[in-house]
ROKOL-591529 format. One record per residue (C-alpha): residue in one letter; x, y, z. Coordinates in nm, 3 decimals. Example, Ala and Ser with C-alpha at 12.3 -4.5 7.8 and 13.67 -1.06 7.14 Angstrom:
BEGIN
+--------+---------+---------+---------+
: residu :      c1 :      c2 :      c3 :
+--------+---------+---------+---------+
:      a :   1.230 :  -0.450 :   0.780 :
:      s :   1.367 :  -0.106 :   0.714 :
+--------+---------+---------+---------+
//
This chain:
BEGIN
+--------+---------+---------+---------+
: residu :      c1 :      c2 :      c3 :
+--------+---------+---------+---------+
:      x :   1.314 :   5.588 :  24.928 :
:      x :   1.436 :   5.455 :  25.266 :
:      x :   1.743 :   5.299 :  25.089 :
:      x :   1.835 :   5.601 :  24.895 :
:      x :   1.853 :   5.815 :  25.213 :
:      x :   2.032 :   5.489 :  25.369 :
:      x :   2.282 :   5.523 :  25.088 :
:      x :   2.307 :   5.872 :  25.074 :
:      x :   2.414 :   5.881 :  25.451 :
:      x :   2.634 :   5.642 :  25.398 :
:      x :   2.833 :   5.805 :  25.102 :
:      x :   2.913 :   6.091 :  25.298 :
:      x :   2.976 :   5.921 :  25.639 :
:      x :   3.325 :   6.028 :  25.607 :
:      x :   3.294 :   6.349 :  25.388 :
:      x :   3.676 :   6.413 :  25.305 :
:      x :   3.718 :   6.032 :  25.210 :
:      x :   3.392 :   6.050 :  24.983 :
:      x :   3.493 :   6.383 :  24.821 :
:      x :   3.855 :   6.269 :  24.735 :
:      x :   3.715 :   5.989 :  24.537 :
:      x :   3.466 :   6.230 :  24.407 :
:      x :   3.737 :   6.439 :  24.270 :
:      x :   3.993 :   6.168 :  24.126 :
:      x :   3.642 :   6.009 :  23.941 :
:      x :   3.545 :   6.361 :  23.783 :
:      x :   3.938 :   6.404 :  23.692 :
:      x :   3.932 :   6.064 :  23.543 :
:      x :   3.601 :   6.077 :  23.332 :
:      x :   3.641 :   6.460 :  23.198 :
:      x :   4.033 :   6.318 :  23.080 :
:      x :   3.831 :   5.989 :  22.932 :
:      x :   3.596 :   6.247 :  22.764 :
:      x :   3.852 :   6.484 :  22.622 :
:      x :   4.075 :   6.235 :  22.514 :
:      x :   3.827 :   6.064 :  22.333 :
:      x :   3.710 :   6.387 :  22.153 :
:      x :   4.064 :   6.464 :  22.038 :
:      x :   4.043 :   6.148 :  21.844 :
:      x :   3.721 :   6.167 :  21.713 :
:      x :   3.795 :   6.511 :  21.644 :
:      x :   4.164 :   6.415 :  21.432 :
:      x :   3.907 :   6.155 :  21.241 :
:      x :   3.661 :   6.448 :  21.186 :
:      x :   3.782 :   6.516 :  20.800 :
:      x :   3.729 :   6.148 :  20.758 :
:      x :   3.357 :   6.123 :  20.861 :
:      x :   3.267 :   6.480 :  20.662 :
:      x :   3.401 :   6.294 :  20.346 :
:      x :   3.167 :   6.250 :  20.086 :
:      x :   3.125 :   5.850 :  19.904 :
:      x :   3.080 :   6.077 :  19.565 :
:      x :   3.403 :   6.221 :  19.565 :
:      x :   3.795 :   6.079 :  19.441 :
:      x :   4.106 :   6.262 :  19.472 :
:      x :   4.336 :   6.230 :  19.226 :
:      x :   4.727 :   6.340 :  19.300 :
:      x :   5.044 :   6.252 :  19.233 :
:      x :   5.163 :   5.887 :  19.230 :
:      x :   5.491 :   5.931 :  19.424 :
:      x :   5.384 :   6.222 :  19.667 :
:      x :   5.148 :   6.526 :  19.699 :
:      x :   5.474 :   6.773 :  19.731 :
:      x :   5.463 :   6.647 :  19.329 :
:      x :   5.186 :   6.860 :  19.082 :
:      x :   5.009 :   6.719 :  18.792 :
:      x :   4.980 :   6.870 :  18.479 :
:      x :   4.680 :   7.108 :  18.386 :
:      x :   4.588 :   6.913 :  18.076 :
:      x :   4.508 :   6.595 :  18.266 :
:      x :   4.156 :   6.773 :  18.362 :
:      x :   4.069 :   6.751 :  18.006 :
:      x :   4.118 :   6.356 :  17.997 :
:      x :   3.967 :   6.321 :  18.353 :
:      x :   3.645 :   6.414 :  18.246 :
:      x :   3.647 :   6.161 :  17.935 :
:      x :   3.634 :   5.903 :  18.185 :
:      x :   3.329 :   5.672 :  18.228 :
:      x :   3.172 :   5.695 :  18.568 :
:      x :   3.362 :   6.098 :  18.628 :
:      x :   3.020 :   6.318 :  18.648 :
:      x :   3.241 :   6.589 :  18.741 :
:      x :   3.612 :   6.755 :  18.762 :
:      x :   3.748 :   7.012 :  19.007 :
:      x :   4.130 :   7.097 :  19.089 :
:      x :   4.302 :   7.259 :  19.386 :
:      x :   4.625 :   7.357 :  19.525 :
:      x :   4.770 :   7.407 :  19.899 :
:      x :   4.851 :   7.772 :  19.937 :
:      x :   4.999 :   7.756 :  20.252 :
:      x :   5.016 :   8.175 :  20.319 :
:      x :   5.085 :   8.333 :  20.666 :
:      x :   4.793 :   8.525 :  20.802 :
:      x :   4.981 :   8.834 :  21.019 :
:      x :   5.183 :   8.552 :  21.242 :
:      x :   5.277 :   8.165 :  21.196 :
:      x :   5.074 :   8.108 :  21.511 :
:      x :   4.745 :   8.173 :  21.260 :
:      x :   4.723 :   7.808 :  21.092 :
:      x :   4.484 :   7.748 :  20.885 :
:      x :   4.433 :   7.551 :  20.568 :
:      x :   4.360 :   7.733 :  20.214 :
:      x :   4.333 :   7.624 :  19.913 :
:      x :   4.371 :   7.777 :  19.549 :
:      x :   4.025 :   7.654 :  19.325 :
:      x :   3.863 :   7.637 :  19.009 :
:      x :   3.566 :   7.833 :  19.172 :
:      x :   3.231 :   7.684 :  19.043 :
:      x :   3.354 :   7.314 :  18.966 :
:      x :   3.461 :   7.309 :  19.279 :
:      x :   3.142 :   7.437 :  19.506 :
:      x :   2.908 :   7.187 :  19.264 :
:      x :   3.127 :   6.913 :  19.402 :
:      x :   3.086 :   7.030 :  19.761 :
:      x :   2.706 :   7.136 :  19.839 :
:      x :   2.799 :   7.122 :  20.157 :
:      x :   2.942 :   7.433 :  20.189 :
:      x :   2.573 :   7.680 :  20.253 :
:      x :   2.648 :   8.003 :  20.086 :
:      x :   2.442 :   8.306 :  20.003 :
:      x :   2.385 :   8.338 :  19.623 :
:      x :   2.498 :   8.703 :  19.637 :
:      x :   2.810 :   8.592 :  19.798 :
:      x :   2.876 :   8.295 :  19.558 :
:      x :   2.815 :   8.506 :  19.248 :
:      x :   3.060 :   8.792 :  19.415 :
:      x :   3.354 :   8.557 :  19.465 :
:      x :   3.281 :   8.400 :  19.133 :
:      x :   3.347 :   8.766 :  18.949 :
:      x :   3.621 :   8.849 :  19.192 :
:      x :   3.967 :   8.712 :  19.044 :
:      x :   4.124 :   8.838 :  19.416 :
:      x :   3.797 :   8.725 :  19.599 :
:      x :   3.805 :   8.470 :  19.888 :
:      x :   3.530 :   8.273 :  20.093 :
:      x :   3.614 :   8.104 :  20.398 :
:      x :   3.427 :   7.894 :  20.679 :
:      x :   3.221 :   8.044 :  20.942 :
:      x :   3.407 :   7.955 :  21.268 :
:      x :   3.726 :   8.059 :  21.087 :
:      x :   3.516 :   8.405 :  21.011 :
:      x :   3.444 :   8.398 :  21.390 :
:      x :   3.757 :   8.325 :  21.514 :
:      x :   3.961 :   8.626 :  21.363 :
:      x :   3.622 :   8.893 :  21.333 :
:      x :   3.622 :   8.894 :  20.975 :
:      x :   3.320 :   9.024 :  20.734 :
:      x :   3.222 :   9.025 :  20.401 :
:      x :   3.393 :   9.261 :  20.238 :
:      x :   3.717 :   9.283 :  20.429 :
:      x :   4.080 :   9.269 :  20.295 :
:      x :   4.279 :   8.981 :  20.407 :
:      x :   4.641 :   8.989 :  20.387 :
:      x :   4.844 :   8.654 :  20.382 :
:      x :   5.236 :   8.596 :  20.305 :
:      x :   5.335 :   8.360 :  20.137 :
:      x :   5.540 :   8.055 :  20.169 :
:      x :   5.529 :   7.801 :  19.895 :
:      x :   5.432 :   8.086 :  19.669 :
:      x :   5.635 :   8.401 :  19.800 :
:      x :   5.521 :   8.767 :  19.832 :
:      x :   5.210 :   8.924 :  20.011 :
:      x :   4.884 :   8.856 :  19.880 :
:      x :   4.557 :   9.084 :  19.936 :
:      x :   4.285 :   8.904 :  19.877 :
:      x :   3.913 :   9.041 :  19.928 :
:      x :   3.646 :   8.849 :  20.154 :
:      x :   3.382 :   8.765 :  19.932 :
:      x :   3.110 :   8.490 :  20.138 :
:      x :   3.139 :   8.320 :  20.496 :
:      x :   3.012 :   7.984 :  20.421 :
:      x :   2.761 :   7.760 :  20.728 :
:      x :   2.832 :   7.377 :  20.734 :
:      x :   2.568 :   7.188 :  20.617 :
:      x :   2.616 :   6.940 :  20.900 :
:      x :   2.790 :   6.976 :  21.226 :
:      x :   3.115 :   6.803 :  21.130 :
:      x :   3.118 :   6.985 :  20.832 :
:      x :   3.469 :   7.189 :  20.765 :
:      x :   3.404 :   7.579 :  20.835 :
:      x :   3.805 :   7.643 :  20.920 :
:      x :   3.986 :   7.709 :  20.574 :
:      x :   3.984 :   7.942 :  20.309 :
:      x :   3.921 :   7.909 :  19.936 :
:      x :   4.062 :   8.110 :  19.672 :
:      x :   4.111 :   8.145 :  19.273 :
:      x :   4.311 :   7.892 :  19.106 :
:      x :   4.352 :   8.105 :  18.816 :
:      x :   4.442 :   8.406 :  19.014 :
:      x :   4.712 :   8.225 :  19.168 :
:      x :   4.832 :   8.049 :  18.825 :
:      x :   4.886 :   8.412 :  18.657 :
:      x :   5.068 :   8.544 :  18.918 :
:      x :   5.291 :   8.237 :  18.908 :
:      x :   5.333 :   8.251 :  18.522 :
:      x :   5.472 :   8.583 :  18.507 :
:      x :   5.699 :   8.499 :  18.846 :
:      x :   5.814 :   8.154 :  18.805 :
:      x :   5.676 :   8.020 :  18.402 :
:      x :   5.805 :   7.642 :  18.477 :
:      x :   5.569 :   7.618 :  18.824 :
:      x :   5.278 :   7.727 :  18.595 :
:      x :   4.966 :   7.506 :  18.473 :
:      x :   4.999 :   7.238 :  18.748 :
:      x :   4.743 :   7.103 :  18.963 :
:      x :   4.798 :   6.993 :  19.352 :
:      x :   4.486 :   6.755 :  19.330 :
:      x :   4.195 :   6.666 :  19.080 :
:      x :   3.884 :   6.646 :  19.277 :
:      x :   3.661 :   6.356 :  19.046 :
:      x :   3.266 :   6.392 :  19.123 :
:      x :   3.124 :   6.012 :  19.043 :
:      x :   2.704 :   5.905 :  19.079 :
:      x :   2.768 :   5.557 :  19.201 :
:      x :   3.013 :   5.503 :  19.450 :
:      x :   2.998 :   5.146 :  19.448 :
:      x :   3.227 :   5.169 :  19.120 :
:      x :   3.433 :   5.435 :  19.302 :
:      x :   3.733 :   5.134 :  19.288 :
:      x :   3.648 :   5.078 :  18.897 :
:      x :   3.675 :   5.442 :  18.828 :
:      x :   3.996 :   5.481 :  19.046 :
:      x :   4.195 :   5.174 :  18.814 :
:      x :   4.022 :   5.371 :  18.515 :
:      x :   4.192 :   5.673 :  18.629 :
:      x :   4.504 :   5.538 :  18.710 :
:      x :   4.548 :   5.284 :  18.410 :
:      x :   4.508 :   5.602 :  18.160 :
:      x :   4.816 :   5.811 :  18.305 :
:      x :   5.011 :   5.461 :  18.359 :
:      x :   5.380 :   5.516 :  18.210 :
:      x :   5.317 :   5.834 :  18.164 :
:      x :   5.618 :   6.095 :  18.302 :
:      x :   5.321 :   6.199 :  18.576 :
:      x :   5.148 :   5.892 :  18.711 :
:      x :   4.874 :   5.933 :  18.933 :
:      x :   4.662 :   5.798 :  19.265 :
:      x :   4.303 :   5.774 :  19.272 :
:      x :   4.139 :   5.726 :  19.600 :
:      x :   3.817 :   5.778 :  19.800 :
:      x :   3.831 :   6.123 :  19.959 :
:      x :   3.781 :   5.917 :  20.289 :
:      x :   4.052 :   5.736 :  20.205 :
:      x :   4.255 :   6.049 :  20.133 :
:      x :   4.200 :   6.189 :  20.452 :
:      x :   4.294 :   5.884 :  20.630 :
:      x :   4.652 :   5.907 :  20.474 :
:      x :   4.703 :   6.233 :  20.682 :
:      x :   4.557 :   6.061 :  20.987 :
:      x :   4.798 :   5.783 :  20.899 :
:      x :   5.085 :   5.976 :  20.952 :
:      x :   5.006 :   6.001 :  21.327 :
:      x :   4.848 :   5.680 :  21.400 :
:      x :   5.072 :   5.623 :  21.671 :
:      x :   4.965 :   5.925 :  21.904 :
:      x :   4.621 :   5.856 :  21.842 :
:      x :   4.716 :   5.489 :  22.001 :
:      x :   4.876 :   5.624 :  22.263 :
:      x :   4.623 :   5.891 :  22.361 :
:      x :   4.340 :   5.595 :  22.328 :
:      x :   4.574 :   5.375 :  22.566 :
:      x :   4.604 :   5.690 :  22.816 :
:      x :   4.203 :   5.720 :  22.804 :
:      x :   4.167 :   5.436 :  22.930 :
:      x :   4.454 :   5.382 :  23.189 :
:      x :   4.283 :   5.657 :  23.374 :
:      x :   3.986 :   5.442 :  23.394 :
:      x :   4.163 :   5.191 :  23.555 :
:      x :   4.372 :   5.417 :  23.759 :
:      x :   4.072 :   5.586 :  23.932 :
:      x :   3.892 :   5.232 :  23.929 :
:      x :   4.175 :   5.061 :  24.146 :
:      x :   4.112 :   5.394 :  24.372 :
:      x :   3.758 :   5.338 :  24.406 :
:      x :   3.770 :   5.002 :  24.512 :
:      x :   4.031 :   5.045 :  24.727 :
:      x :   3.750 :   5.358 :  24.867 :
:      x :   3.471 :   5.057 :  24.889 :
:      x :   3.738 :   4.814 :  25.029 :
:      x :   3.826 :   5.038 :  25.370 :
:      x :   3.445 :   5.145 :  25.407 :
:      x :   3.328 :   4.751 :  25.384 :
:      x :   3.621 :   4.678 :  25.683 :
:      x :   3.542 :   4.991 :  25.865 :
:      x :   3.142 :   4.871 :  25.853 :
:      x :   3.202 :   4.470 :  25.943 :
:      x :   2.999 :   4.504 :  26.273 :
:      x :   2.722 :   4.704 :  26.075 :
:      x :   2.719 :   4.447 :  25.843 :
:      x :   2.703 :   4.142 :  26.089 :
:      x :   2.429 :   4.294 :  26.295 :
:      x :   2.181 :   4.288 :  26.003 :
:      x :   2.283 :   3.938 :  25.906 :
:      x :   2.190 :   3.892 :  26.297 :
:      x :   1.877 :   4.084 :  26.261 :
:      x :   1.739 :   3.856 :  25.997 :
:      x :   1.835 :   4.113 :  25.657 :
:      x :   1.984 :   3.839 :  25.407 :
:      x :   2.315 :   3.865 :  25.273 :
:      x :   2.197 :   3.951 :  24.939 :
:      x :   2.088 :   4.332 :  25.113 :
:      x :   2.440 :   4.368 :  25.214 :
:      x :   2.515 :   4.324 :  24.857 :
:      x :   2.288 :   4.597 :  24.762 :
:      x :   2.411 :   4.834 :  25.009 :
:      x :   2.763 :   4.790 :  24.911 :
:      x :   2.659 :   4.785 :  24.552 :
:      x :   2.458 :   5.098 :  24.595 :
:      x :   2.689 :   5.298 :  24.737 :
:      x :   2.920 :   5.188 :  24.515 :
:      x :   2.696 :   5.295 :  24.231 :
:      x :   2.575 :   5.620 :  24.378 :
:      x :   2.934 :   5.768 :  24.394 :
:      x :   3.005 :   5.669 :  24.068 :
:      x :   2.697 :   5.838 :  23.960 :
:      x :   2.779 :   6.169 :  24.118 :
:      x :   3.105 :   6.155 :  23.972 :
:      x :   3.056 :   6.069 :  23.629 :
:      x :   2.737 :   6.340 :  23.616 :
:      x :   2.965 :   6.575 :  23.716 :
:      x :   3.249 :   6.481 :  23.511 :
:      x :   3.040 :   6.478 :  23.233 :
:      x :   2.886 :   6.823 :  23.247 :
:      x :   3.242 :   6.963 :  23.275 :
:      x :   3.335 :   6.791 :  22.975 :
:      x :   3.124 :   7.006 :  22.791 :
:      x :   3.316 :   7.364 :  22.873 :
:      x :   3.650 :   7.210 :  22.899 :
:      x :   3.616 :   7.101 :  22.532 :
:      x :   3.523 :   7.431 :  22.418 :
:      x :   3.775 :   7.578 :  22.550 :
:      x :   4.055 :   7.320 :  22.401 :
:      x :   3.865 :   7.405 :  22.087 :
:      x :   3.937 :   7.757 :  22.152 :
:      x :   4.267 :   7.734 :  22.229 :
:      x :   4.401 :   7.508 :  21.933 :
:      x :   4.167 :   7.731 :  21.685 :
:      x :   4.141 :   7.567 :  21.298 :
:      x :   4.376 :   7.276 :  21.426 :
:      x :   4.104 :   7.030 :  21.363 :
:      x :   3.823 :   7.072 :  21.171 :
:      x :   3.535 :   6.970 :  21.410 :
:      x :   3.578 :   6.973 :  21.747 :
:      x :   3.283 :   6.873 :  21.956 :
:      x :   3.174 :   6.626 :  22.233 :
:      x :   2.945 :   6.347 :  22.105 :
:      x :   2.674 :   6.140 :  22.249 :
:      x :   2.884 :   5.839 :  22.223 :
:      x :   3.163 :   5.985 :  22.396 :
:      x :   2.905 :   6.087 :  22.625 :
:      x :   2.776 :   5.797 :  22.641 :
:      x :   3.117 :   5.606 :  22.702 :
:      x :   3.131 :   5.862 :  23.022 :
:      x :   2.843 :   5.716 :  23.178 :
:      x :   2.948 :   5.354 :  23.108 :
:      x :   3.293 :   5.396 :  23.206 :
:      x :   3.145 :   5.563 :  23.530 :
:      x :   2.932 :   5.257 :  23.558 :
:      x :   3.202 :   5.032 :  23.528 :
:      x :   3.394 :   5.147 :  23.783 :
:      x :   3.100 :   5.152 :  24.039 :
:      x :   3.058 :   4.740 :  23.943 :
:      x :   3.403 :   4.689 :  23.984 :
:      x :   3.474 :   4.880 :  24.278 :
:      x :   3.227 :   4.694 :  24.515 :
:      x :   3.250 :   4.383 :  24.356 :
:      x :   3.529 :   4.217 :  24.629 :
:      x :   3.447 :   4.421 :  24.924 :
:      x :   3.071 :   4.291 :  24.850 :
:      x :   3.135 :   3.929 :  24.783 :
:      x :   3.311 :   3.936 :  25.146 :
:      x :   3.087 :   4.097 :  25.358 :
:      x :   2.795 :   3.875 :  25.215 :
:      x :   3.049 :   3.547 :  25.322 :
:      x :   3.100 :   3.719 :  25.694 :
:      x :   3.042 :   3.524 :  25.975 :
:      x :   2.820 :   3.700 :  26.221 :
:      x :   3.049 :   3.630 :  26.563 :
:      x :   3.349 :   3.730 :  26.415 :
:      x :   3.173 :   4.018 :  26.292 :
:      x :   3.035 :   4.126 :  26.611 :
:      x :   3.316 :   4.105 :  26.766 :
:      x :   3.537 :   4.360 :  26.477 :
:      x :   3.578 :   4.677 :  26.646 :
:      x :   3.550 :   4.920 :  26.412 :
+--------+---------+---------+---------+
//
């Protein structure tokens, strides 16, 4: 207890000093947080991925459709349990600002594959009878106050006109990182519309979705997949869905590099501040220091007190920096809406807070220790503060 108050006194000897370094630590570890959240949260698809689910698409690009009969042979396919289709819609809900992802299904294949997705039996069988119905994700529901039973207008871009389609079911997540920001409507709907519009875009298929019971053979069933449309005028690519979702992620790789790199030159940023903190208060302290050596107190207390301190602000800090993590990420969640599918602070990341925290204390008294445990006791009696 006596060396807790010791250090406490210490910490805020020189109060405008101490808070400073209080304030550059929180900046640092809330950034550190956040950043690291962004990037789990752009890997969030990835880690809601099911093992018992391949996508199927086009062999030279997803802008490229398959053919509708190709569901017929998918399901002929050893180790295929189940077959599902989709397309991207890509409508415009009121402004371009309102992103979110929807998708044109086969209704019932597609739900079996994804249990997942918690909705009401009423609500299924509703959107099942409604050729114009939609169901869409809770926090999408939330974000624009829409209800069961509402009409939802969206413009369209890849397939042009204005579309009314009628809310059918708000679907929960069956797991936090669970996707509960797009929209899901009828395939067929949108095929007969397109038929009597534009005949040649009619029949095709964005992606197969390919249910399978074992995914240890989920590489056997890919080549399967693959070797039966080989030479064929639309060749395909099988994949894990995880593996499918990394393509997108892919395609930024880079920024996701650079925002890791950023996370942690922060750390070091406010690290080289800290020590350079510990550095002025071991100098301004030499006499302090040398009187206990003279008073008996062995060097390794000097350590501890330097250590301590050290410690203690980093503590402060990184509690602090951590609980602000928490509103400052719902808020960014609020602000970029549907933009990523999960968006939430985890207890690694938290975790990674406190260590990084930790990691600075260590660091930051590390010289300024090792030197005042080497003082000689003259020379520091005679150091005028």
């Amino acid at each position: 207890m006596f060396i807790l108050k010791l250090l406490l006194k210490n910490v805020f000897r020189h109060k405008l000093r101490t808070s400073l370094t209080l304030v550059g630590l929180v900046v640092a570890i809330c950034a550190f947080g956040l950043l690291r959240t962004i990037v789990g949260a752009w890997y969030a698809g990835v880690e809601g991925s099911s093992s018992t689910r391949l996508v199927t698409r086009s062999a030279i690009s997803l802008t490229f459709a398959l053919p509708l009969n190709y569901g017929q042979r998918l399901k002929a396919v050893e180790g295929v349990s189940g077959i599902s289709w989709s397309n991207w819609f890509g409508g415009v809900y009121i402004t371009e600002r309102n992103f979110f992802p929807q998708f044109a299904v086969e209704p019932s294949s597609y739900l079996a594959l994804y249990p997942e997705y918690r909705l009401k039996d009423a609500e299924r069988l509703a959107f099942l009878r409604d050729r114009q119905g939609i169901i869409v994700g809770r926090k999408l529901a939330n974000k624009y106050g829409w209800a069961v039973g509402d009409q939802i207008p969206l413009r369209g871009t890849i397939y042009p006109g204005t579309w009314t389609f009628n809310l059918r079911g708000i679907w929960d997540g069956a797991e936090a990182k669970t996707d509960e920001n797009h929209m899901l409507m009828h395939w067929a709907y949108l095929n007969e519309t397109i038929r009597k519009l534009y005949p040649k875009r009619a029949d095709a298929v964005g992606v197969y979705i390919l249910g399978i019971n074992d995914p240890q053979n989920a590489a056997l069933i890919s080549q399967r997949v693959d070797a039966l449309f080989k030479n064929s005028l639309a060749e395909t690519l099988t994949e894990t869905e995880s593996a499918f979702q990394l393509s997108f992620v892919s395609m930024s790789e880079t920024i996701l590099v650079a925002i890791n790199a950023v996370s942690l030159i922060i750390v070091v940023i406010i690290m080289a501040v800290m020590a350079n903190t510990m550095t002025m208060t071991a100098r301004e302290r030499l006499a302090e220091y040398a009187t206990l050596k003279a008073l008996g107190f062995p060097p390794a207390f000097v350590v501890r007190l330097l250590f301590g301190e050290s410690l203690l602000i980093a503590l402060i800090g990184g509690g602090i920096g951590l609980a602000l993590t928490l509103p400052l990420a719902a808020g960014f969640a609020s602000a970029v809406g549907s933009l990523f599918p999960s968006f939430r602070v985890t207890g690694l990341t938290m975790a990674l807070q406190l260590l990084a925290a930790l990691i600075v204390g260590v660091v930051a008294a590390a010289w300024p220790a090792w030197k005042m445990s080497r003082i000689d006791i003259v020379q520091g009696l005679r150091h005028v503060a």
